[in-house]
C-alpha positions in Angstrom: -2.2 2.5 20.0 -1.8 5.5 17.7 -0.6 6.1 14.4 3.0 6.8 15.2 3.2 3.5 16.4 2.0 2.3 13.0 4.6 4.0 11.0 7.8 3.1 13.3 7.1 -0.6 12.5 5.9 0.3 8.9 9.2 2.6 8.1 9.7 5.3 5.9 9.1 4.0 2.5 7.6 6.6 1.3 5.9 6.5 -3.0 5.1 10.4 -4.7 4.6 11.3 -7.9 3.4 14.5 -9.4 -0.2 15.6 -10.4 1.1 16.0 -14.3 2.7 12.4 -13.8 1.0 10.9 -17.0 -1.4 7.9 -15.6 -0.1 5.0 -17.6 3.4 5.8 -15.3 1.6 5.9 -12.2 0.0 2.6 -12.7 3.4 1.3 -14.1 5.1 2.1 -10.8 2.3 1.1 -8.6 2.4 -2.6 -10.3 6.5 -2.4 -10.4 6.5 -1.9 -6.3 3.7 -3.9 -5.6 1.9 -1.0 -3.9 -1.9 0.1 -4.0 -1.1 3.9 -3.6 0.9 6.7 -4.6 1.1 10.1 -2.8 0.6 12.8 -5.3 2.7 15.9 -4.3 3.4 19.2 -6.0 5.6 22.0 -4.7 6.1 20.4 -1.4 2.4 19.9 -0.4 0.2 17.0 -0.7 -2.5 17.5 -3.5 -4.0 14.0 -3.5 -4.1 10.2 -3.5 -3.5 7.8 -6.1 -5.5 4.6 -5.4 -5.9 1.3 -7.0 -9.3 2.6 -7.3 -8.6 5.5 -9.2 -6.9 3.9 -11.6 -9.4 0.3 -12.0 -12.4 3.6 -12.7 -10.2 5.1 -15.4 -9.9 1.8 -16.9 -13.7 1.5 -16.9 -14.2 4.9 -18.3 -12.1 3.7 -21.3 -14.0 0.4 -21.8 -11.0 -1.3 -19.7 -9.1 -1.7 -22.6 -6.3 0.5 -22.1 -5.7 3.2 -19.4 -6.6 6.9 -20.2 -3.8 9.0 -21.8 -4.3 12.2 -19.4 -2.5 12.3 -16.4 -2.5 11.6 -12.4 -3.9 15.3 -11.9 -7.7 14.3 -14.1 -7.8 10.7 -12.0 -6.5 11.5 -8.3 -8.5 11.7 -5.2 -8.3 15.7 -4.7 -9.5 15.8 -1.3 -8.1 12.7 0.9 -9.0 11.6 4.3 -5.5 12.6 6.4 -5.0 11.7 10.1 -2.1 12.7 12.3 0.4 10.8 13.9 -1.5 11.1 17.7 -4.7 9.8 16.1 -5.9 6.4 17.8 -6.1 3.1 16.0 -9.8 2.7 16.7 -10.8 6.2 15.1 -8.6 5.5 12.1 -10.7 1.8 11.8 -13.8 3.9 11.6 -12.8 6.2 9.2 -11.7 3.6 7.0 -14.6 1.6 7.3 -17.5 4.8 7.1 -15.5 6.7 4.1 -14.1 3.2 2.3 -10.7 4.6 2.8 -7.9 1.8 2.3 -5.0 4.3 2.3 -4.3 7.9 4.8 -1.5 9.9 4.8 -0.8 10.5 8.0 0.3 14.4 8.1 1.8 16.4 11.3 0.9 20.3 10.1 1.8 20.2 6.6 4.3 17.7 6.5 3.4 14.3 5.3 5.0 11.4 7.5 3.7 8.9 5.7 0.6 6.4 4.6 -1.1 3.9 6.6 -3.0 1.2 5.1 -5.7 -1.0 5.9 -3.5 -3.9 5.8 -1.1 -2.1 8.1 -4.1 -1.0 10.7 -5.4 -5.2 10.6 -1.6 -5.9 10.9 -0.8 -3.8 14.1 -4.2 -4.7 15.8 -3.3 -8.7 15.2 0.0 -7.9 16.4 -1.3 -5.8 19.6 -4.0 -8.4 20.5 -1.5 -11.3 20.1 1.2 -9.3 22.7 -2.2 -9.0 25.3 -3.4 -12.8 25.0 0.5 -14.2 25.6 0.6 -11.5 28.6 -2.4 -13.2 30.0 -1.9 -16.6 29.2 1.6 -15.8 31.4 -0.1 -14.5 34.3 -2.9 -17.5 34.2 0.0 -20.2 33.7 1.7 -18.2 36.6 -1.1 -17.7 38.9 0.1 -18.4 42.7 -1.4 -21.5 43.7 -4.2 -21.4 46.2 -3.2 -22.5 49.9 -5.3 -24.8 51.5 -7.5 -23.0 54.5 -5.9 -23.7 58.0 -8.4 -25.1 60.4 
């Protein structure tokens, strides 16, 4: 399975905002849709991630009282793990489990497609496996019967 197969059942819902986005917005919209990421984008190209994580460390840094006042561009992950749509399922598990990744963009040249997230890799392999075991269980239930021998 690769990562194009991911984002066809996933769709095209796709979350940007840009780098001088101010944080406490970010956060906002990230609560508002329910989401743990936000693709930060600026002139066309992706500069960086947005995670849950980002944000829960600028808490901390501001003795998680309130968020920070500065703005996506001082709390983004500058440099994020990509993939591209032909990458397999299996390497994008092990890059998510060595680099604690919970969110790729998924990027053919420099266009972004979209994100993948953990949840949608556990998702698609459940899914997959579930779609092999009723394939089998058919072809047990249906095995042909065995003749007896002929003497």
């Amino acid at each position: 399975m690769k990562v194009s197969e991911i984002l066809q059942v996933k769709g095209d819902i796709l979350y940007t905002v840009s780098p001088d986005t101010p944080l406490a917005d970010a956060a906002a919209t990230m609560a508002e849709r329910d989401i743990g990421s936000l693709v930060v984008m600026e002139y066309g190209d992706l500069v960086g991630m947005l995670t849950f994580r980002e944000v829960i460390k600028a808490l901390h840094a501001n003795q998680g009282t309130t968020l920070p006042a500065g703005t996506v561009r001082k709390h983004m992950d500058d440099a994020p793990i990509t993939v591209t749509p032909e990458t397999e399922v299996n390497e994008v598990r092990r890059i998510m489990l060595e680099k604690h990744a919970r969110y790729l963009p998924v990027m053919n040249a420099r266009t972004l497609l979209g994100v993948i997230s953990f949840y949608d890799v556990a998702k698609a392999v459940l899914e997959a496996q579930s779609f092999e075991n009723r394939m089998l269980k058919a072809y047990i239930r249906d095995w042909p019967a065995e003749q007896a021998a002929e003497d």
